[in-house]
N, C-alpha and C positions, 0 to 999 in steps of 0.2 A: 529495174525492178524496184519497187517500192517498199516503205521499210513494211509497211501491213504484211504486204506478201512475201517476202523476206522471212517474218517472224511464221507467218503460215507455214512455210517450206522448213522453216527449222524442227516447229511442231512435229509435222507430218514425218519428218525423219526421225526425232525421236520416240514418237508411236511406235513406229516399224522396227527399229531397235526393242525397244521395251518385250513386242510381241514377238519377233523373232528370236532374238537371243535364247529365252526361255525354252521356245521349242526347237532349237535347235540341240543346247544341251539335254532337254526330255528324251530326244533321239539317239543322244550317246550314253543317258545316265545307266550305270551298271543295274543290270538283271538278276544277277549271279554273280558271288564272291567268289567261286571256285567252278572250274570246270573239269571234268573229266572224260577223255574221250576214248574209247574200245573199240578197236577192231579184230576183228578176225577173218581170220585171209580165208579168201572163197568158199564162203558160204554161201548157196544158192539164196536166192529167194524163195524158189519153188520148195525147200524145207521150212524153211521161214512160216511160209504163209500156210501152204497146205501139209507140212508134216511129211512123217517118212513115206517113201513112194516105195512100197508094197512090192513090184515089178523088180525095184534093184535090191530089194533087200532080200536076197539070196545066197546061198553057203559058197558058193564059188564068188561072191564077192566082200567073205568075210573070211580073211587068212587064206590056208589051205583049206577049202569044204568046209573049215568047223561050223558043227550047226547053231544054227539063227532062230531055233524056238523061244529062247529069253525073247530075244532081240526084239519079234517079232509081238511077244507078250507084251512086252515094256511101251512100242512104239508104236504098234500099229492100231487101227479103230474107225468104225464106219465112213466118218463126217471128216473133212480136212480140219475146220474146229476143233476134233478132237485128238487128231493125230497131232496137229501143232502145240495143242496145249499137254503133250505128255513129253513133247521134242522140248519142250524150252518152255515150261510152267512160271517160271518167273518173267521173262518179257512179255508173254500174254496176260498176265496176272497185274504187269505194272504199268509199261510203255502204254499200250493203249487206255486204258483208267487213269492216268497221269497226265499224260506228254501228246504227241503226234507221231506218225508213222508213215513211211513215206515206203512207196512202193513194191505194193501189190497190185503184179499186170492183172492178175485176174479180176479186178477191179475197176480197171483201170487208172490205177495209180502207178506212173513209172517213174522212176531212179535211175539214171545211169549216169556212168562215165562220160567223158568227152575227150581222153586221150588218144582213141583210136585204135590202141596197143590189147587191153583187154590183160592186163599181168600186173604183178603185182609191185616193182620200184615205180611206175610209171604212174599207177592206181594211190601210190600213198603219196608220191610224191603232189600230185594233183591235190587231194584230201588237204595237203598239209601247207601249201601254198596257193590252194585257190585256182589253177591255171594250169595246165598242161603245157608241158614244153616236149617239141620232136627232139631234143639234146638226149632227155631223156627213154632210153628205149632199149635197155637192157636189163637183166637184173643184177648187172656185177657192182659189185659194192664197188662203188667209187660215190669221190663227195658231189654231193647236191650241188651246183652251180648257184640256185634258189634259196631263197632263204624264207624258213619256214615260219608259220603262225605264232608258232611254240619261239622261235629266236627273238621276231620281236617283240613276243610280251615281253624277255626275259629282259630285254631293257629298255620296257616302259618303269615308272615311278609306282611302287606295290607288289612288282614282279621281280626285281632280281633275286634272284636265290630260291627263286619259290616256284620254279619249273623240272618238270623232269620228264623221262621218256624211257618206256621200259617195251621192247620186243624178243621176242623167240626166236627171230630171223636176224644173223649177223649183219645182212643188208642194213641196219637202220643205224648204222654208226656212217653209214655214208647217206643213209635219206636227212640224216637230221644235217649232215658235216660236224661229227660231233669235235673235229679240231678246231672247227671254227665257231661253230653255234652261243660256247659259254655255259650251258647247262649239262648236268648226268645224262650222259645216253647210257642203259644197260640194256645190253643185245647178244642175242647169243648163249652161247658160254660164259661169254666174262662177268670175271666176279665184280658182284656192285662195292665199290670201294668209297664212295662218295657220301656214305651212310654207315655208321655201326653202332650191333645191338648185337647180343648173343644170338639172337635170331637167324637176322641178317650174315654173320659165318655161319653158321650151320648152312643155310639156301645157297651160300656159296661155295660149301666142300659138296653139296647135293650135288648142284649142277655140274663139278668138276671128275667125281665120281661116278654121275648116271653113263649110262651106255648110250650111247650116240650111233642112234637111226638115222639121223641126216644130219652129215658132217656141218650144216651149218645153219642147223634149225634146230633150239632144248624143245623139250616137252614143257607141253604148258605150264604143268602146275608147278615147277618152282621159280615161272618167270612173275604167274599173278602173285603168286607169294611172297615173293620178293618185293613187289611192287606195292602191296599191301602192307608190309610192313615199311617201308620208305614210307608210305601217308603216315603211319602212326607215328613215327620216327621225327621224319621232317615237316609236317602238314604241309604240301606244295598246294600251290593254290591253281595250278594249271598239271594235267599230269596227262600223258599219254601212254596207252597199253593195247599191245598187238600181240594178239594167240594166233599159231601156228598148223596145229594138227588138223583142223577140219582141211585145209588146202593140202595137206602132206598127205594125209591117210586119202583124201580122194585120187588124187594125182597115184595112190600106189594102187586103185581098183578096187580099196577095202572098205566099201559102202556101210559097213557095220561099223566098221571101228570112225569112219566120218561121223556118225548118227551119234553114239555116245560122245565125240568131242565136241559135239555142237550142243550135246546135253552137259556138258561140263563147263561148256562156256557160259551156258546160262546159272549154271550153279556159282559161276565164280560173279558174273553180274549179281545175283542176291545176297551172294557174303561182299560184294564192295558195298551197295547200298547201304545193307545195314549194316554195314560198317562205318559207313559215315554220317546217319543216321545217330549214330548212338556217342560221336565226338560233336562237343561242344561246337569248333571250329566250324564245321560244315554242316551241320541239322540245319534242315529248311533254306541254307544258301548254297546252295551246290546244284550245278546241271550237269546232266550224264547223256552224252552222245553214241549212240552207237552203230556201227555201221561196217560192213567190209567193202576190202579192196576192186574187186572185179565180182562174177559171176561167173556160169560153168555154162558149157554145152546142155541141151534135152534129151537127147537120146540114150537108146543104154550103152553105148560107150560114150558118146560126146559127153555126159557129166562129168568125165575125168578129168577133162580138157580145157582150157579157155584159148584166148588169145583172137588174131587179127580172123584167122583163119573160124573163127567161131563169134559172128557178130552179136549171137544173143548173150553173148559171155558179157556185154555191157552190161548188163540189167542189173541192179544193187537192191539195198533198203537203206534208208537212213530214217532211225528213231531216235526220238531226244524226250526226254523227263524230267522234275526237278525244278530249280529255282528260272522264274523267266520264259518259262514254255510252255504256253498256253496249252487245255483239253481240247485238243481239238480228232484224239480220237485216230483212230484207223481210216484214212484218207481212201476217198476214193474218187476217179473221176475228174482228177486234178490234173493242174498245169505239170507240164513232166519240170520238176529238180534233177539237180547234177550234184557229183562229189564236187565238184569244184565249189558247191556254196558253201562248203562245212566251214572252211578256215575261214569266212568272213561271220559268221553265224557264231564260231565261238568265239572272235574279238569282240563281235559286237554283241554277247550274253556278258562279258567282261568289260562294257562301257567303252572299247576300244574299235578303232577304226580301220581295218586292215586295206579296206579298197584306199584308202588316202596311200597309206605307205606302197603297195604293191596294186598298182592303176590295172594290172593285167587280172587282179582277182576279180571272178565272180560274186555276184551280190549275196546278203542271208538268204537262207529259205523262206519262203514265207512263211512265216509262224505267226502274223499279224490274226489274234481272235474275228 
């Protein structure tokens, strides 16, 4: 080779450096300073998208008989438009005006699982590493094999100490491996000890006090509360939160009392917002994920139910708002997404790369404008 072409070929590589480099890092630079991600276990989509179903919402599936004329006042309304926007007036008010919205069949926009299982340790555990594993296929709390989104932020450079995880389900001290993981897991009953404020004891003689309908699921609201006071407390820059009641009150055939917790869960989504809205920390650099674990049966009993035996129990939604997430609106008609893209979607809304560390996760969603 000649030295002319020699110095050509040198050239020609330093070009390709110069213009690669750059867009390679564009690819990873951070989107979002903080992420926060919500779930709530089995919430259909069919409430979601078209509101309460008229059909289930009857006195024999709300307690004993008690009647359902509120219920019916509060939630019910010609237009599924309008039924949805009285079920959960904050995510139709935000998520779509903000962010992207991922699956309404009725649209054809679909969301699902890819575990196969249809329930709910298999459901988060997927969400929260990207990949389904058949190991996983029960719900007994035992630790994760896996290791989740949330562990290896917490020891990326920016993230130690700045992660946490808050559920209503005992299960999550084994979804996250909270012996192993290094960050707060607060699940269940147990009191959050990793945080103190006058607050924060009071939400933990609550939860040791309240009355326990399912030995191993609180009631929501002193789990967001808790949770909510941890951001003010500790400002986490990655934080995780999973509500419980809409999957419990269905699973017990009480269609009423599922309807108000999925109307509370939306109320707790408008007090995190502007809640962090209104600290310095997180105004305008913050993205908010939301999504649950599985889906439920169609019928009027199969809504109760999910699992292998109930294949439409796959079906989901995943919406996301906030810093990084382009208007792209109420989808329709789209490429079907999976839970499995979440955990790649919030490293890489946080500049981070989760497919390098964990080669078995699913890619982001497409949230490409």
């Amino acid at each position: 080779m000649t030295a002319a072409k020699c110095q050509r070929s040198l050239l020609s590589c330093i070009l390709l450096l110069l213009f690669t480099v750059p867009a390679l890092h564009a690819q990873r630079a951070p989107q979002a300073h903080n992420v926060i991600l919500v779930m709530t276990d089995g919430l259909r989509w069919q409430e979601l998208f078209r509101g309460a179903d008229e059909s289930l919402l009857t006195s024999d599936r709300y307690y004993t008989n008690r009647n359902v004329s509120d219920l019916r006042q509060q939630f019910l309304a010609p237009t599924p438009a309008e039924r949805r926007a009285k079920l959960m007036p904050f995510f139709w008010s935000f998520f779509p005006a903000q962010g992207t919205v991922f699956g309404d069949v009725d649209q054809g926009s679909v969301a699902s699982v890819t575990n196969g299982f249809n329930f709910s340790y298999p459901g988060y555990s997927e969400t929260l590493t990207g990949h389904p594993d058949p190991r996983i296929h029960s719900n007994d709390n035992i630790p994760n094999p896996n290791i989740t989104v949330l562990e290896f932020l917490n020891k990326r450079p920016g993230f130690q100490g700045r992660v946490a995880a808050f559920g209503a389900w005992d299960v999550f001290s084994g979804i996250f491996n909270s012996q192993r993981c290094g960050f707060p897991v607060n699940a269940g009953y147990d009191p959050l000890l990793a945080a103190h404020s006058p607050r924060i004891d009071l939400l933990n003689r609550m939860k040791l006090d309240a009355p326990r309908i399912w030995p191993d699921e609180a009631f929501d609201s002193p789990v967001f509360e808790t949770a909510l006071e941890y951001i003010r407390v500790q400002q986490p820059r990655v934080l995780f939160l999973s509500l419980g009641e809409t999957d419990d009150w269905a699973h017990g055939g009480n269609y009423g009392e599922y309807l108000l917790s999925a109307h509370r869960a939306d109320t707790y989504l408008q007090r995190l917002w502007t809640s962090l809205q209104s600290m310095p920390g997180y105004r305008d650099n913050t993205a908010l994920i939301f999504l649950t674990d599985h889906g439920r049966g169609n019928g009027a009993d199969s809504w109760k139910s999910h699992g292998q035996k109930l294949p439409e129990s796959k079906d989901i939604f995943v919406a996301l708002a906030g810093a990084g997430i382009p208007n792209k609106g109420l989808l329709s008609t789209t490429h079907a997404v999976t839970q499995s893209q979440v955990a790649a979607t919030l490293a890489h809304l946080l500049g981070e790369d989760w497919m390098a560390a964990e080669p078995a996760a699913a890619g982001p969603l497409p949230l490409q404008p």
